[in-house]
Structure formats: C-alpha cells, structure tokens
BAROVO-810964 format. One record per atom (N, C-alpha, C): residue number from 1; residue in three letters; atom name; x, y, z. Coordinates in Angstrom, 1 decimal. Layout:
BEGIN
   seq   type   atom       xx       yy       zz
   NUM    Ala     CA        X        Y        Z
...
***
This chain:
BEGIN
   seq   type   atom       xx       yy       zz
     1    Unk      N     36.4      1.1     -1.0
     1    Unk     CA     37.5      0.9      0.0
     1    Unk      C     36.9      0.4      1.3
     2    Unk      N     37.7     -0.4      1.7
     2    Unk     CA     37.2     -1.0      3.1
     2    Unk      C     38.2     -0.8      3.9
     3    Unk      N     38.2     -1.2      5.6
     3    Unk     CA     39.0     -0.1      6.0
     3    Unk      C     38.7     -0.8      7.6
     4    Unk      N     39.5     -1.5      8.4
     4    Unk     CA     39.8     -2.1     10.0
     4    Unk      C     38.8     -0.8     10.0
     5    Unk      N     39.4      0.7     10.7
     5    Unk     CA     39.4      1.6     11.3
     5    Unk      C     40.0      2.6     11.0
     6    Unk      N     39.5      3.9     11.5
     6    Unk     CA     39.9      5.4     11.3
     6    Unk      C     40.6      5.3     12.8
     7    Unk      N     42.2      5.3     13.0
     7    Unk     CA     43.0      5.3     14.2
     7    Unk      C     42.9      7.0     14.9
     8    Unk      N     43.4      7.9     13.8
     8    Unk     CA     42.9      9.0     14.0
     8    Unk      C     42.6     10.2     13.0
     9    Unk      N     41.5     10.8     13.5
     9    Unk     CA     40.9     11.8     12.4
     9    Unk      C     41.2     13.5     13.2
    10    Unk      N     41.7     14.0     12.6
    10    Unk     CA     41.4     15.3     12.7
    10    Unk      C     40.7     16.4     11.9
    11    Unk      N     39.8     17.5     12.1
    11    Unk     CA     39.3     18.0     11.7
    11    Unk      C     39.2     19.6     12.1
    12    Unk      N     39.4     20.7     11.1
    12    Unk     CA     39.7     21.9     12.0
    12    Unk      C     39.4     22.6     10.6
    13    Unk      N     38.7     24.3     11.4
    13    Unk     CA     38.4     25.1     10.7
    13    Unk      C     38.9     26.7     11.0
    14    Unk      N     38.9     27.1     10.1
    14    Unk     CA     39.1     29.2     10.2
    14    Unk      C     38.0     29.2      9.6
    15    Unk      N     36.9     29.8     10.4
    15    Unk     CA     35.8     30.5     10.0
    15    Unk      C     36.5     31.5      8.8
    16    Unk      N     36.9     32.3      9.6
    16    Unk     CA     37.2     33.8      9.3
    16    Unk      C     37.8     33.4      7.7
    17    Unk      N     39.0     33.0      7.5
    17    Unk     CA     39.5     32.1      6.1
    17    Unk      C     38.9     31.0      5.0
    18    Unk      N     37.9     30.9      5.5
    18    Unk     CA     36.9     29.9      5.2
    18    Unk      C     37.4     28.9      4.5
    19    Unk      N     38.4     27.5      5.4
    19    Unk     CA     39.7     26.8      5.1
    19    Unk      C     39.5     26.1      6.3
    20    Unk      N     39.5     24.7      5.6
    20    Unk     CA     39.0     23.1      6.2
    20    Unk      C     40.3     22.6      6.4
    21    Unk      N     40.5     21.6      7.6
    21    Unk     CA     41.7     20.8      7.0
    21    Unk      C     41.2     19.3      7.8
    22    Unk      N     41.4     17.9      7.0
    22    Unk     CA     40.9     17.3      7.3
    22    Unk      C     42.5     16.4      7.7
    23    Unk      N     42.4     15.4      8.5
    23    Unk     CA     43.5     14.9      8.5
    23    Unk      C     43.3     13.2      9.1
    24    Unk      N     43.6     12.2      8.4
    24    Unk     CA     43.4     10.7      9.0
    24    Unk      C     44.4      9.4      8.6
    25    Unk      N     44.5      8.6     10.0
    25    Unk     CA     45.5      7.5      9.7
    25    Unk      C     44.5      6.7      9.7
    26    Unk      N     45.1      5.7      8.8
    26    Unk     CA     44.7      4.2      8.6
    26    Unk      C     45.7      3.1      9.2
    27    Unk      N     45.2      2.5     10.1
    27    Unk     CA     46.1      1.0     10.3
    27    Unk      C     46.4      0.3      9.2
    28    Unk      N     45.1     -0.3      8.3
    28    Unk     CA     45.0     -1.0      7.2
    28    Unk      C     43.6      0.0      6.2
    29    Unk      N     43.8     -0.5      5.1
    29    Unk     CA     42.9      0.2      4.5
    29    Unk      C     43.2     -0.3      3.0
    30    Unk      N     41.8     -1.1      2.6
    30    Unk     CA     42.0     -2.0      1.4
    30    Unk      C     40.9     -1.7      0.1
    31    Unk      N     41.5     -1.6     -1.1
    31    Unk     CA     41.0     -1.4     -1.7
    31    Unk      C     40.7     -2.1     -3.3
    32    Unk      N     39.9     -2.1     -3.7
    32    Unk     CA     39.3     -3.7     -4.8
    32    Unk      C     39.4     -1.9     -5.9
    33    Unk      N     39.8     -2.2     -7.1
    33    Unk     CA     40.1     -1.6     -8.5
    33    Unk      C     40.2     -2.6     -9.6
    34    Unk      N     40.2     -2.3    -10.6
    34    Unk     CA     40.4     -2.6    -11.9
    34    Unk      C     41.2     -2.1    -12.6
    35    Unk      N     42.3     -3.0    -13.0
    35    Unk     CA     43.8     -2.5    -13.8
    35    Unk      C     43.5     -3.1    -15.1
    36    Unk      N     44.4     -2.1    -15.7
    36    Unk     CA     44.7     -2.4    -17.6
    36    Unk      C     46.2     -1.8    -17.8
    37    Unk      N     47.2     -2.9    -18.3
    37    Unk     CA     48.5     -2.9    -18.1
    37    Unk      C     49.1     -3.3    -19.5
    38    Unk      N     49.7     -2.8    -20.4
    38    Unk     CA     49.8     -2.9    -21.8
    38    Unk      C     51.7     -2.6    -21.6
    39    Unk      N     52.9     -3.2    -21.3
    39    Unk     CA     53.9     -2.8    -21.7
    39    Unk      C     54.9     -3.5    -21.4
    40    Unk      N     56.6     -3.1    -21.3
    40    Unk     CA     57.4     -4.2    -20.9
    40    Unk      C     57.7     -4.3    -19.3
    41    Unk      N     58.2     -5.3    -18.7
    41    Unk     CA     58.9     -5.4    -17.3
    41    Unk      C     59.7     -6.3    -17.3
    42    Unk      N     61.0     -6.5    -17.2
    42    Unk     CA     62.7     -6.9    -17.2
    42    Unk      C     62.4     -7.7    -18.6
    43    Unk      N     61.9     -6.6    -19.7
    43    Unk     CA     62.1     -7.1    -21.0
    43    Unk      C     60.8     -8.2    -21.5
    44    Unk      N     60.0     -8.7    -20.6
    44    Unk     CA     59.2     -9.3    -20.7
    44    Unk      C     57.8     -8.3    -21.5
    45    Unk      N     57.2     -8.8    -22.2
    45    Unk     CA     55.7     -8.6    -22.9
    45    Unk      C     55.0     -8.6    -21.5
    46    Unk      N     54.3     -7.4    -20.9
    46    Unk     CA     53.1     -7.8    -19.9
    46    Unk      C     51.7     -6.8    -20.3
    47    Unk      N     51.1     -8.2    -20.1
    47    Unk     CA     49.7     -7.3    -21.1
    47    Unk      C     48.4     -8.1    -20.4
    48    Unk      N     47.3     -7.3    -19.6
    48    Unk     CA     46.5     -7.6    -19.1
    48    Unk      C     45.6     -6.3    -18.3
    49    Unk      N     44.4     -6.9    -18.3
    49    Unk     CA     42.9     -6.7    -17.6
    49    Unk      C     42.6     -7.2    -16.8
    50    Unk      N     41.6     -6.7    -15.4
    50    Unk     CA     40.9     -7.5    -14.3
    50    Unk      C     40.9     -6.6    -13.5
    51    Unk      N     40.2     -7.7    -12.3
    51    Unk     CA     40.5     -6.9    -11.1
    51    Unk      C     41.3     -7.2    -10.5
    52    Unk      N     41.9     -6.1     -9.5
    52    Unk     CA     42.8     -5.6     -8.5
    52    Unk      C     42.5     -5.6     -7.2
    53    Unk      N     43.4     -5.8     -6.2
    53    Unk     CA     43.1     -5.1     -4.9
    53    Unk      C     44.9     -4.5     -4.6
    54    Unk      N     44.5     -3.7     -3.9
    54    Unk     CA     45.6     -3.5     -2.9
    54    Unk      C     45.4     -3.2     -1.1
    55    Unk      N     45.8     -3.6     -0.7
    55    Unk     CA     46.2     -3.2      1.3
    55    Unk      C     47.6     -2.6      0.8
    56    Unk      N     47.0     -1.0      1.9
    56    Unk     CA     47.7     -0.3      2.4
    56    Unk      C     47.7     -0.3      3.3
    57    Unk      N     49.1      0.1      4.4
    57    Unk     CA     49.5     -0.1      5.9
    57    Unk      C     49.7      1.2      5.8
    58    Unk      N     49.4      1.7      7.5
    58    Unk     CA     49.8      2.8      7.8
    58    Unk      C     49.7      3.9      7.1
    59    Unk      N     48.3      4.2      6.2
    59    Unk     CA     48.0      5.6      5.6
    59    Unk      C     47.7      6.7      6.0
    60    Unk      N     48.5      7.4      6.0
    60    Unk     CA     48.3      9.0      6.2
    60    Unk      C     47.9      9.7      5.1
    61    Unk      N     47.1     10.9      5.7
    61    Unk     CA     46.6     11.7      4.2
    61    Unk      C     46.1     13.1      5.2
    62    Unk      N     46.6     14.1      4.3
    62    Unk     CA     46.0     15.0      4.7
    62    Unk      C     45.0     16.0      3.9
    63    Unk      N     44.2     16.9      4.0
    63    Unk     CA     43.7     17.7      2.8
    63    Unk      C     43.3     19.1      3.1
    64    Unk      N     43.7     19.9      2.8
    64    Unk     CA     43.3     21.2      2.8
    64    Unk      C     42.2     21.5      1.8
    65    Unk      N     41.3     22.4      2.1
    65    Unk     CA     40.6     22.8      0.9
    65    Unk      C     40.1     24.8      1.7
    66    Unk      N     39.5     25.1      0.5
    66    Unk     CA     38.3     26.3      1.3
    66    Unk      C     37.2     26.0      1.3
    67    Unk      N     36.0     26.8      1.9
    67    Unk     CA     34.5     26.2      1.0
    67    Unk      C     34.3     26.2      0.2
    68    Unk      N     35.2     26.9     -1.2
    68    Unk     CA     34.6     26.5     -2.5
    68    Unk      C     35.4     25.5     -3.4
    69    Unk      N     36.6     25.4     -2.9
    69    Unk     CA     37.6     24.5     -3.4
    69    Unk      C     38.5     23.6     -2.9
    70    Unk      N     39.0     22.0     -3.6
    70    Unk     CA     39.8     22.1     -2.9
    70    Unk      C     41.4     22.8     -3.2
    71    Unk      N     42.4     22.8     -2.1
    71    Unk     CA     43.6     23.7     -2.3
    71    Unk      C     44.6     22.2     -2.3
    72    Unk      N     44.6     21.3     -1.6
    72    Unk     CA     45.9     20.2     -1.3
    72    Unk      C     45.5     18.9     -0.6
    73    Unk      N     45.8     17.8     -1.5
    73    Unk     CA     45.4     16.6     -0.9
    73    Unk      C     46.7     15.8     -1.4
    74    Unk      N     47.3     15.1     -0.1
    74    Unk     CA     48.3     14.9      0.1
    74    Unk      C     48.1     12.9      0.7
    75    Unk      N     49.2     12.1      0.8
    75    Unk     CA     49.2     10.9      1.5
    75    Unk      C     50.0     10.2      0.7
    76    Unk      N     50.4      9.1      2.0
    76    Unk     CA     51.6      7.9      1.3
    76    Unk      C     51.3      6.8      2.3
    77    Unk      N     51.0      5.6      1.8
    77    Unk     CA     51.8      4.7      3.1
    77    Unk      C     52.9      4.2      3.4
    78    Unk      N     53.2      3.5      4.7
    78    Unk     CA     54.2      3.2      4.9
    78    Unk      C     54.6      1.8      3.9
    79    Unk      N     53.6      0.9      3.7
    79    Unk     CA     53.9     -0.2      2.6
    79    Unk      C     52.2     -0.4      1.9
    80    Unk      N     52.6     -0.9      0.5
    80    Unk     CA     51.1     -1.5     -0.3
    80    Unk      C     51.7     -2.8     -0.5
    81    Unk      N     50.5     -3.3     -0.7
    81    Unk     CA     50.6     -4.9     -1.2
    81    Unk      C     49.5     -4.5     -2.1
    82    Unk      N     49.7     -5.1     -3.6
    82    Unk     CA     48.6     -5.3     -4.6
    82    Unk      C     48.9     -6.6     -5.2
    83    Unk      N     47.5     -7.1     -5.7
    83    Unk     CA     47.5     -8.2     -6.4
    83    Unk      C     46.6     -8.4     -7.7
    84    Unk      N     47.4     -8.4     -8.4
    84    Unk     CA     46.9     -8.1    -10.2
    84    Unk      C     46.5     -9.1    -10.8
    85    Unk      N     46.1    -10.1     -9.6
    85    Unk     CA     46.1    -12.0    -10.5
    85    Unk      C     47.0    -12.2    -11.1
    86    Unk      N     46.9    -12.8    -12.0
    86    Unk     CA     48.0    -13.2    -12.8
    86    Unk      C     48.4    -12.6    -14.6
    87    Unk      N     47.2    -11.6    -14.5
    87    Unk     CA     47.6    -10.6    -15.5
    87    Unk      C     47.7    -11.0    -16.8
    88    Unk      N     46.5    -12.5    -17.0
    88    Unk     CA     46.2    -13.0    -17.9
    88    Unk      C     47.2    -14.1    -18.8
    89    Unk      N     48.2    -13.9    -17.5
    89    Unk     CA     49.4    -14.6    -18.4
    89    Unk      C     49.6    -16.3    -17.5
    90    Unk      N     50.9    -16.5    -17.8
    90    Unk     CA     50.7    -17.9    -17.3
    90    Unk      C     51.3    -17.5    -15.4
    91    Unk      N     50.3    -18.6    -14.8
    91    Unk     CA     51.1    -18.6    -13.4
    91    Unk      C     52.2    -17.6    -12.6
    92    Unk      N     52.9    -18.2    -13.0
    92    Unk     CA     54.5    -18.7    -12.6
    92    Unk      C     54.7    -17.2    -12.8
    93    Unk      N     54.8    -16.5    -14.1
    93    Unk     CA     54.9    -15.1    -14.8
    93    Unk      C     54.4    -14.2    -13.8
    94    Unk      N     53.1    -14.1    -13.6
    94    Unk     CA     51.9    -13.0    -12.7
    94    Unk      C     52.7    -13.0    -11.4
    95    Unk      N     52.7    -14.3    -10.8
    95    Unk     CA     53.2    -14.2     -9.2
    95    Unk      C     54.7    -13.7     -9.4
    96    Unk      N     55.6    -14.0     -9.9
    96    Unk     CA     57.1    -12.9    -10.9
    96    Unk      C     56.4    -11.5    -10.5
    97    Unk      N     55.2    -11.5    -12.2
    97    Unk     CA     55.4     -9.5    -11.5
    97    Unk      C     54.6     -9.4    -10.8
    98    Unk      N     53.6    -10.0     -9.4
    98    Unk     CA     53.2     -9.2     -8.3
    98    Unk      C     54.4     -9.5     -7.4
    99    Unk      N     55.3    -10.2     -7.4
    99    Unk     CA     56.3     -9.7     -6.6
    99    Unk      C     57.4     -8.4     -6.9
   100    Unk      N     57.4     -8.7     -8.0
   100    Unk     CA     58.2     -7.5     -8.4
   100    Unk      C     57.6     -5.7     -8.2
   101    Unk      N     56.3     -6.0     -8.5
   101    Unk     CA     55.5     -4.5     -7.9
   101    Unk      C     55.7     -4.4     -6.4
   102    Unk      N     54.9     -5.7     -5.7
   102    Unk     CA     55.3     -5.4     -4.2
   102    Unk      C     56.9     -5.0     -3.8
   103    Unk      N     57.7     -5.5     -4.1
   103    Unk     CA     58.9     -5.5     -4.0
   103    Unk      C     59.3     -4.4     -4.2
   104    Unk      N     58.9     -3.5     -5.0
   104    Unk     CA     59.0     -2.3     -5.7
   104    Unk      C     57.6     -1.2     -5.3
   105    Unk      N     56.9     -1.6     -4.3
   105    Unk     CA     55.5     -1.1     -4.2
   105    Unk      C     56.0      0.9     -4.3
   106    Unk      N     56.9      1.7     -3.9
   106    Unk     CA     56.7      2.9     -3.4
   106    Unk      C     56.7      3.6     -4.9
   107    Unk      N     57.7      2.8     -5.7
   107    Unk     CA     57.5      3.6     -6.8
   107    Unk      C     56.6      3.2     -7.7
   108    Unk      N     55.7      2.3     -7.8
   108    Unk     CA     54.7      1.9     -8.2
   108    Unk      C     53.3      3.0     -7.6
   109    Unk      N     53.5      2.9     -6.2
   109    Unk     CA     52.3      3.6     -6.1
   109    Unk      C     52.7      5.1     -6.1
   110    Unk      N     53.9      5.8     -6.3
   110    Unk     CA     54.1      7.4     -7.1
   110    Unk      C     53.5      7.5     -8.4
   111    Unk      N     53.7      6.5     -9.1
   111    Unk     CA     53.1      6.6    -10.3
   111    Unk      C     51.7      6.7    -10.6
   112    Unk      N     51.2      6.2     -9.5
   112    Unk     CA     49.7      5.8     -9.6
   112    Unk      C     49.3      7.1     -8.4
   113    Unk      N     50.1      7.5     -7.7
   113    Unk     CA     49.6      8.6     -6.1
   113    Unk      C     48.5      9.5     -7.1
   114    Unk      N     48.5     10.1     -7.7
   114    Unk     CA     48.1     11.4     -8.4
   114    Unk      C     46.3     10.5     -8.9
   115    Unk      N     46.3      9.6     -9.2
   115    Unk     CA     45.0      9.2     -9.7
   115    Unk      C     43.7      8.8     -7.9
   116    Unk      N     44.8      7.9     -7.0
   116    Unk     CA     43.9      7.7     -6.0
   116    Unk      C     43.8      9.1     -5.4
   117    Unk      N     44.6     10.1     -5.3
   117    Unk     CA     44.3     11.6     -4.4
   117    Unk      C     43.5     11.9     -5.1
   118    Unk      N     43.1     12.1     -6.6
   118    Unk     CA     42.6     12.9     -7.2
   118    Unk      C     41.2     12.4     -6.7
   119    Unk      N     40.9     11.0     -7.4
   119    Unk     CA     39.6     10.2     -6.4
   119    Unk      C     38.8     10.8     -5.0
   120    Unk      N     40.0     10.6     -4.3
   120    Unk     CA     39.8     10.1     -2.9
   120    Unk      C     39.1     12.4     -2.6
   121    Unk      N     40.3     13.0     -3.4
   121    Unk     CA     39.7     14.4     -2.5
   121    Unk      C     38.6     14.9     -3.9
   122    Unk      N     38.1     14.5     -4.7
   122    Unk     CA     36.6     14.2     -5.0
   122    Unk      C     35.7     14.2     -4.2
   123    Unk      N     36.0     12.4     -3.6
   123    Unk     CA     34.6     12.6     -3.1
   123    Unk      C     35.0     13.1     -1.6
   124    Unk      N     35.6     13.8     -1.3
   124    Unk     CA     36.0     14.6      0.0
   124    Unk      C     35.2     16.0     -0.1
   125    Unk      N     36.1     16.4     -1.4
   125    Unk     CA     35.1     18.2     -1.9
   125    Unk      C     33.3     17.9     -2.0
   126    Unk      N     32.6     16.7     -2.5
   126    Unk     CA     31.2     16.4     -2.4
   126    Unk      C     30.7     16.4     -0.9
   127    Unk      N     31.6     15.6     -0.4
   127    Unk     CA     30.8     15.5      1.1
   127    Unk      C     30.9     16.5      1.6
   128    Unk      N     31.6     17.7      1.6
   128    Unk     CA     31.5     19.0      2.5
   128    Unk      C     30.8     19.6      1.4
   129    Unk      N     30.6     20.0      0.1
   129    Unk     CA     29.2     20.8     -0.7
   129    Unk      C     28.1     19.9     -0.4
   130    Unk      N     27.9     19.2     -0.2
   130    Unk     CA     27.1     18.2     -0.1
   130    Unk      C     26.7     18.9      1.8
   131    Unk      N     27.5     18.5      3.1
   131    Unk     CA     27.2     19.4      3.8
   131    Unk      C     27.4     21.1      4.0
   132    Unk      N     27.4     21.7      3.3
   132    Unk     CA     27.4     23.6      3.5
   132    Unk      C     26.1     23.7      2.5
   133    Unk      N     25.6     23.0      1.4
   133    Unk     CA     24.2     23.1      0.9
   133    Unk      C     23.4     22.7      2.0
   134    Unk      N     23.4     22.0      2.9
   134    Unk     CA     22.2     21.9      4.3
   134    Unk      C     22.6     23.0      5.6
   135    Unk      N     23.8     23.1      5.2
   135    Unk     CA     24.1     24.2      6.4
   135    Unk      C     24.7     25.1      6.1
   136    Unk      N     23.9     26.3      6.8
   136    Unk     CA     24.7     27.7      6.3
   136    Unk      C     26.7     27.8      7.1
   137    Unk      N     27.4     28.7      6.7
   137    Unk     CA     28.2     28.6      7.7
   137    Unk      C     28.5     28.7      8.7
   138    Unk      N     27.7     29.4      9.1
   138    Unk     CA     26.9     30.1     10.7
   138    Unk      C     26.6     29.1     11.7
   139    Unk      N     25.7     28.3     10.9
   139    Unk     CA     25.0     26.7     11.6
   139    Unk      C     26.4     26.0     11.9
   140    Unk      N     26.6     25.7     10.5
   140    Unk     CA     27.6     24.6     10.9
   140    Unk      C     29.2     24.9     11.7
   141    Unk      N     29.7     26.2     12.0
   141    Unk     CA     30.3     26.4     13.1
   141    Unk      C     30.3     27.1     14.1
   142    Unk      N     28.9     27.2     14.4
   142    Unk     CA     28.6     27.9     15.5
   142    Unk      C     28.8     27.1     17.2
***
C-alpha cells in the first residue's frame, strides 16, 4: 500500500488492562492487489484475472487489541475507486463493469471490508509482538 500521508494517528494505552488502541486517517491511500472474478453482472458472463489497484479517500480505521490479541479492527472510506483492467474481456465491457463497481464502490467494498481488515490488523498484531518481544512492558510504557 502506498499512501500521500498519515493526516492523523492516534495511539493510547491502559497499562493496568493491557489494551492498545491505535487510531488513523488517510487523505488518500492506494493499494496494487490481484483479483480473480468468476460470475454474472446485469446478466452478463464476467470472468477474469490480474492485477488491481484501488484509491481510497478519506480512510478511517480504528483497532483495538490487548497484548496478546487482537479484540477489533474496524474502517470505511468515504469513497474507493478500483480498476480491474479490463477483466480479460473486450474493452468497451471492462470499462462498463469498472464503472459499475465504482458507481457501486460501498457495497463492493462491504463485501470485500472483512478480507482487507483481516490483512491490514495482521500485520498490525506483528508489529506490536514484534515490538513487546524487544521490550518489556515496563520499558515500553514507562
């Protein structure tokens, strides 16, 4: 994922509860994937492989976790744009259904919300085991 800037991050802890909460907007925030699409759309055959991107505007996300787990990772933007090429098909067709996803972007990316969170608070739970293996708790909020 590539990414203008982090507009705002917040970060806060309960020692005592031992319960993280991480919190950040994105202005823009773009991301290069690989889609596999096998079914119908307004009755049409759509069937294709490649790569993907999408720009997201205005992402918010938040995540809770403890130190050993995480507990809730959350986010939406305000709009996505993706573009699927042309989805192996002719022209004219592809740019049809990348408008129709854009056009349609919110329920498109509900469908898909559950696979980038799951991702994204991955590699979120690594990078804090990843930091509390170098630092005890003591260190790191003292």
């Amino acid at each position: 994922m590539e990414s203008e800037f982090v507009e705002t991050f917040a970060f806060s802890s309960d020692f005592e509860a031992k319960t993280l909460h991480l919190a950040a907007f994105w202005p823009v925030l773009k991301s290069e994937c690989y889609f596999k699409i096998d079914g119908h759309m307004l009755r049409n055959r759509v069937q294709g492989e490649g790569p993907s991107s999408a720009i997201y505007r205005k992402f918010k996300w938040t995540f809770d976790m403890t130190y050993e787990e995480a507990k809730s990772f959350d986010g939406k933007p305000e709009s996505v744009f993706m573009d699927m090429g042309f989805l192996g098909i002719d022209k004219e067709m592809g740019e049809r259904i990348n408008k129709i996803v854009n056009d349609n972007w919110s329920e498109f990316y509900d469908d898909v919300k559950g696979y980038y969170l799951e991702n994204a608070r991955d590699t979120w739970v690594q990078i804090m085991h990843g930091w509390f293996a170098r630092l005890s708790l003591e260190e790191a909020f003292d």
